[in-house]
C-alpha positions in Angstrom: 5.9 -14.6 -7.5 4.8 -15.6 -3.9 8.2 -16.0 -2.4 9.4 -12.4 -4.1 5.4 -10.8 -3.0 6.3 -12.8 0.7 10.1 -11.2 0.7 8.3 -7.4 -0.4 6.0 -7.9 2.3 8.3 -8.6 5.3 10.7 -5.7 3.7 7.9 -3.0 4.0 7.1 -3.9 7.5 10.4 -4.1 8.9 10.9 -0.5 6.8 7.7 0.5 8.4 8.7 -0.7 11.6 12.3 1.1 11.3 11.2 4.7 9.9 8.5 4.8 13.1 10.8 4.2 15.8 11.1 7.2 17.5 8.9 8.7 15.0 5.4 10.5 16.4 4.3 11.9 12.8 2.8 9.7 10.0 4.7 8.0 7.6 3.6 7.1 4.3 5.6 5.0 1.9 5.8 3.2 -1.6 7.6 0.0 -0.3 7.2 -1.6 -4.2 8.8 1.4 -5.3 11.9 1.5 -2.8 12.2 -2.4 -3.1 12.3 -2.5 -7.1 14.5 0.2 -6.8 16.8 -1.6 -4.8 16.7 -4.5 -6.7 18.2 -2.6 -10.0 20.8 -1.9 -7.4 21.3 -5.8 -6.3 21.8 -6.4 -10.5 24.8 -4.6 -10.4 26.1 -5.8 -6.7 28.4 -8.8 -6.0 30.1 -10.9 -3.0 29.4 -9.0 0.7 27.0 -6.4 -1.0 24.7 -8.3 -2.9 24.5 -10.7 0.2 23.5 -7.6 2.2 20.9 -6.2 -0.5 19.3 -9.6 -0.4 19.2 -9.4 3.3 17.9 -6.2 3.3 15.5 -6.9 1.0 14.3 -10.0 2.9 15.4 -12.4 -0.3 15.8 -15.6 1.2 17.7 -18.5 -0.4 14.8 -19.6 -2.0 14.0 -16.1 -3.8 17.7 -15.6 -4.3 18.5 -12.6 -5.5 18.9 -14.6 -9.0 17.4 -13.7 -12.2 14.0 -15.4 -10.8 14.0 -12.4 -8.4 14.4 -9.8 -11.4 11.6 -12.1 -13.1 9.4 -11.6 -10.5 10.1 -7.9 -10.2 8.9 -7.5 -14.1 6.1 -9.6 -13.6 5.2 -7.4 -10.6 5.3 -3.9 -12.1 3.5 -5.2 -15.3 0.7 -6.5 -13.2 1.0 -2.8 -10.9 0.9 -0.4 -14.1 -2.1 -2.3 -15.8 -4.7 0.0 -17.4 -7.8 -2.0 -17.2 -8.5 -0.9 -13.9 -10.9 1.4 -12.2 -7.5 3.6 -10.5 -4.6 4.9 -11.7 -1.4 3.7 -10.3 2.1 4.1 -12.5 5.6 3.3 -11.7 8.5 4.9 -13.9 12.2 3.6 -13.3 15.0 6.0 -14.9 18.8 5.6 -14.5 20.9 8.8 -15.3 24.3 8.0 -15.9 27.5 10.3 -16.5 28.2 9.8 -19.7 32.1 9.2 -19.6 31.0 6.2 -16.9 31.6 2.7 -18.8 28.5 1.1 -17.6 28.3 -3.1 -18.4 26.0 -3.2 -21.0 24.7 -6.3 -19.3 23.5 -3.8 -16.4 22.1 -1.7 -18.7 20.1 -4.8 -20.4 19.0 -6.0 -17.2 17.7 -2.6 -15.9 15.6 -2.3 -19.4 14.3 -5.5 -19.4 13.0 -6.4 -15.6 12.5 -2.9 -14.6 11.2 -0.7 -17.7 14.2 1.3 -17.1 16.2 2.9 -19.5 19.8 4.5 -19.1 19.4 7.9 -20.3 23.5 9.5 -20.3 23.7 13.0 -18.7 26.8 15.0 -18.7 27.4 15.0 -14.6 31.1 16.4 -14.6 30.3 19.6 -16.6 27.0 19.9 -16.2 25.8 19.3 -13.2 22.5 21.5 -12.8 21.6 21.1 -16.2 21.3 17.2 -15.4 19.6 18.2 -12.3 17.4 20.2 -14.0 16.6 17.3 -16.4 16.1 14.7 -13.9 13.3 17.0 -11.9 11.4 17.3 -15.5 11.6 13.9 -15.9 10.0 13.2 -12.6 7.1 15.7 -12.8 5.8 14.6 -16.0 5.9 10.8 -14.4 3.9 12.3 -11.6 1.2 14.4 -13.5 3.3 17.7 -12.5 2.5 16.3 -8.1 7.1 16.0 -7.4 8.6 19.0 -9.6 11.6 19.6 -7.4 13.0 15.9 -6.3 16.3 17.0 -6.3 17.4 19.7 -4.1 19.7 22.7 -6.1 23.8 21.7 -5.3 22.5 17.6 -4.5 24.1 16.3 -8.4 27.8 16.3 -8.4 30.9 16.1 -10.1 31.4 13.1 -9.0 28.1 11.4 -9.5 28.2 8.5 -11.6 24.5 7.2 -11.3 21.8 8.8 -10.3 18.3 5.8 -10.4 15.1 7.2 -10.1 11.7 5.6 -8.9 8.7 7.7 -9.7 5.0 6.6 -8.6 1.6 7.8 -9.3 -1.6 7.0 -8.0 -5.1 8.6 -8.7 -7.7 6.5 -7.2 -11.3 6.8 -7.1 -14.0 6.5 -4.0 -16.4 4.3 -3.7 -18.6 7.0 -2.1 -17.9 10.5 -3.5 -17.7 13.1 -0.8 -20.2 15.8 -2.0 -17.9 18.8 -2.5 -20.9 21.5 -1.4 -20.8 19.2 2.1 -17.5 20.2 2.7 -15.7 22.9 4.1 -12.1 24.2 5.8 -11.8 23.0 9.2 -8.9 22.4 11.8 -7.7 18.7 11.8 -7.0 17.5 15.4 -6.1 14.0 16.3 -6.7 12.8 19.7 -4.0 11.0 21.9 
């Protein structure tokens, strides 16, 4: 798992690095999430693409972009979404798929085993706000109600086949409490 924690690590900088060019406001990012995410993606790609996703996803030819990879992914979000710890942090991985789409079964088996995510069939042709709808609901209960509208009204398609979803919550607590009658409304000002 070093060579796959190694490859997550120089991915989130360099996503870091990207989405702050140019960029005065903060930026706050899940790079596990986006990463895992992309690597259900690289279990479906082949030839030019995969070799780009691994890229990408800073998988060198050591960490491959093999099943070791996906190994290391499941090992990963086990150890992430333990509950013997004194916080709360839980990934959810969903794929929504039209239902008239042959996915391979292999994908589908892959998804469920590396990446806890099942393929849940949604009728995208006919129905597309009612999968919309569906996918948002599915989101806010994996966020404790925090994302209710992740997909925009008129952003599912006709012609959407698959639709992966990556929800992550976190509830931590502080080592020092900030006493709430010490606390009060103020303006926040940064300094240059």
């Amino acid at each position: 798992m070093d060579a796959l924690s190694e490859a997550n690590g120089t991915f989130a900088l360099t996503l870091l690095k990207k989405l702050g060019e140019g960029n005065s406001k903060n930026v706050l990012i899940a790079p596990l999430s986006i990463s895992s995410a992309l690597a259900m993606v690289l279990l479906g790609a082949r030839g030019n693409t995969a070799a780009q996703m691994c890229q990408t996803l800073s998988l060198n030819k050591s960490s491959g972009g093999g099943e070791d990879v996906h190994q290391g992914f499941q090992n990963l979000l086990c150890e992430v979404n333990r509950t013997d710890t004194r916080y709360l942090l839980r990934t959810a991985n969903r794929l929504f798929g039209e239902k008239t789409y042959n996915f391979l079964s292999s994908f589908k088996d892959s998804c469920r085993i590396f990446y806890q995510a099942e393929m849940e069939e949604l009728d995208f042709l006919s129905a597309t706000e009612e999968s919309r709808k569906h996918i948002n609901t599915w989101v806010a209960e994996k966020t404790e109600g925090k994302i209710r509208d992740l997909l925009s009204a008129n952003s599912v398609y006709p012609m959407t086949c698959l639709v992966l979803v990556n929800a992550i919550y976190f509830k931590g607590n502080w080592d020092k409490q900030f006493y709430k009658v010490h606390t009060k409304e103020r303006p926040f000002q940064v300094s240059k």
